[in-house]
C-alpha positions in Angstrom: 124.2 97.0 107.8 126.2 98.1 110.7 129.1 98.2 108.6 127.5 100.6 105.8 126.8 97.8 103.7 123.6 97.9 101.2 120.8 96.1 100.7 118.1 96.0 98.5 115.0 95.2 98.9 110.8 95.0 97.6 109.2 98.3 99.8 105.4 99.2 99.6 105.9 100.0 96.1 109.1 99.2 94.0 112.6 98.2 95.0 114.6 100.1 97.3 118.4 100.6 98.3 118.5 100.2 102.2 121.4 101.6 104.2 121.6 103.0 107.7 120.3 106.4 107.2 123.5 107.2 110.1 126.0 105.9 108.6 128.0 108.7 105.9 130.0 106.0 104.5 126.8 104.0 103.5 124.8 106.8 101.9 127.8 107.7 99.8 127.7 104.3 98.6 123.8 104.5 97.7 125.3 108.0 95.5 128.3 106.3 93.9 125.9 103.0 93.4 123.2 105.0 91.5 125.5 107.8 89.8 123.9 110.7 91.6 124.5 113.0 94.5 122.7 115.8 95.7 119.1 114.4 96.3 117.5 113.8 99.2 117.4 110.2 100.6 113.9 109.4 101.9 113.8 107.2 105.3 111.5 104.1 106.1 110.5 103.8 109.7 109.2 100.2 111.1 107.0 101.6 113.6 105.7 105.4 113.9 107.4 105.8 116.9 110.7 104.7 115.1 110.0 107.5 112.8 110.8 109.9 116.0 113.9 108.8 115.8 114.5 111.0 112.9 111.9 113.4 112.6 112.7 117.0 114.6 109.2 118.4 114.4 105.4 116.8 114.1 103.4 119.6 112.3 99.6 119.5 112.0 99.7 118.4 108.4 101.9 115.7 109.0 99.7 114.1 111.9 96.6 114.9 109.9 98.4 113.2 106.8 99.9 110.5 108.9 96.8 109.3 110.9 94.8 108.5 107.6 97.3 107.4 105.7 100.0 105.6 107.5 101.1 102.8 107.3 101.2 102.8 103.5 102.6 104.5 100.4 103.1 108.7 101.2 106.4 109.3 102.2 105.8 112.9 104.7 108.9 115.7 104.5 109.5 117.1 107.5 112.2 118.8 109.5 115.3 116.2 110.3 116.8 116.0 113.5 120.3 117.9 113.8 122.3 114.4 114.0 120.8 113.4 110.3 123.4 113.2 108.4 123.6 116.1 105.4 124.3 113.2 102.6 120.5 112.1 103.8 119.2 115.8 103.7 121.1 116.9 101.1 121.6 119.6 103.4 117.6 120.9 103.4 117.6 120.3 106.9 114.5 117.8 105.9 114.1 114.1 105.8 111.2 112.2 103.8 109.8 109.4 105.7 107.3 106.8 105.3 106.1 104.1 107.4 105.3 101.2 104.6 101.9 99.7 104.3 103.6 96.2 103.8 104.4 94.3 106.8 107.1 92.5 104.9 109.1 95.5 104.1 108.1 97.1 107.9 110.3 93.8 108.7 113.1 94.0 106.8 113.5 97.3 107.8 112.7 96.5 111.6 115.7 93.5 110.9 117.3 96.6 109.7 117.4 98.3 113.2 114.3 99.9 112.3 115.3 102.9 110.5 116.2 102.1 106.7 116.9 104.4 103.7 114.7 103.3 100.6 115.5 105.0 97.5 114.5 103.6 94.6 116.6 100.7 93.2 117.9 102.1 89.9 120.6 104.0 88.7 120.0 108.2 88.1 117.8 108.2 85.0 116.9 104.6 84.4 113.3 103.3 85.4 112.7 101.8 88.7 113.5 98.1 89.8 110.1 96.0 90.0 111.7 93.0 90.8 114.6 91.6 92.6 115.9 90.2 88.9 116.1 93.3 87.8 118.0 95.2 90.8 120.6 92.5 90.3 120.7 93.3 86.5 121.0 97.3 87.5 123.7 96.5 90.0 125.6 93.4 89.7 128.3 94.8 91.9 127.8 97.1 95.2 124.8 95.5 97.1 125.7 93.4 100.1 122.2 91.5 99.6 119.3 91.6 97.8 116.0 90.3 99.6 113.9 89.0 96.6 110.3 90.2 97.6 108.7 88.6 94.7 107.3 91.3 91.6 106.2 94.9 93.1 102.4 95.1 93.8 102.4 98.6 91.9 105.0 100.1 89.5 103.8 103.9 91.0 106.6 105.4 93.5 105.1 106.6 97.0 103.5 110.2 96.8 105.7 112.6 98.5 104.4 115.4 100.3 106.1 118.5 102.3 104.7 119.1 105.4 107.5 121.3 106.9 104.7 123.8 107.3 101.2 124.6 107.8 100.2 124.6 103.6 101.4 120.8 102.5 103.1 121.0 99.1 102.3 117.8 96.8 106.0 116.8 95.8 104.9 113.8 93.8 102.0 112.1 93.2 102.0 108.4 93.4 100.2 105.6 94.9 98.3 108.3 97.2 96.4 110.5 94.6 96.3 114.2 95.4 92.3 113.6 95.6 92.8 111.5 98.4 94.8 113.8 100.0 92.6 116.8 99.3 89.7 115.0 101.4 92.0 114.2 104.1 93.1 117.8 104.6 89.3 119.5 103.3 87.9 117.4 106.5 90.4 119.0 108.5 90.0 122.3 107.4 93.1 122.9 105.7 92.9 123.6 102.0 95.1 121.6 99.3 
């Protein structure tokens, strides 16, 4: 990992592509690897406070959001630090992160250095990876390891929300249903 090379690994929900979320060289090679470029590349953190490391600002909604659902399976946007790198970004100025619900994935990314891209294992277009079989199938060149998890627990991505401000904005909706957020924010007093 500290010389940009991938991994890829079983997160909360399907197969990921890890990479130093620092290192240029290695998100390049998570584009080139997957055929795409210009996306965002959402971050796992191994502890909250790992999650710092990346994350500018702490909104309401993303403390609201995090406290009742972290650890597990809703990735939160918010504003990036200035030394994220713009491949991560893809130059919003924002990163995704997550802190996984699974304690093995919260270890390999803690192995990791504790900061750990996870897109989804798959090439731009093609469903994702469920199990560590078929990441090496996708990619039989261009990952340094694969860590076979055993078979997803779920074959739903994370649920992605932006809480860059003080409205969240439902992104995608995943293993977190927007209900569940609703009642999160509703209790709160912030409308969804």
């Amino acid at each position: 990992m500290r010389d940009g090379g991938l991994v890829a690994f079983r997160t909360d929900t399907i197969y990921g592509v890890g990479a130093d979320p620092f290192n240029g060289a290695a998100l390049e090679r998570i584009n080139a690897l997957k055929g795409r470029d210009g996306k965002p590349i959402l971050v796992l953190a191994a502890t909250e406070e790992d999650a710092g490391r990346i994350i500018a600002e702490r909104t309401q909604t993303f403390e609201l959001l995090a406290a009742r659902h972290w650890p597990g399976a809703l990735t939160l946007v918010v504003a990036a630090r200035a030394k994220a790198p713009e491949l991560l970004t893809a130059g919003t100025g924002t990163v995704g992160v997550r802190l996984p619900g699974d304690p093995e994935a919260r270890a390999v990314v803690r192995a990791c250095g504790s900061l750990l891209t996870a897109t989804s294992a798959n090439p731009a277009g093609r469903p994702p990876a469920l199990t560590a079989r078929e990441v090496a199938e996708y990619f039989p060149e261009g990952l340094g390891l694969i860590v076979d998890g055993g078979p997803t627990r779920t074959q739903l991505p994370s649920t992605v929300v932006d809480a860059t401000g003080p409205r969240p904005r439902l992104i995608r909706e995943g293993v977190v249903t927007r209900a569940e957020l609703r009642e999160t924010l509703l209790a709160a007093g912030l409308d969804f």
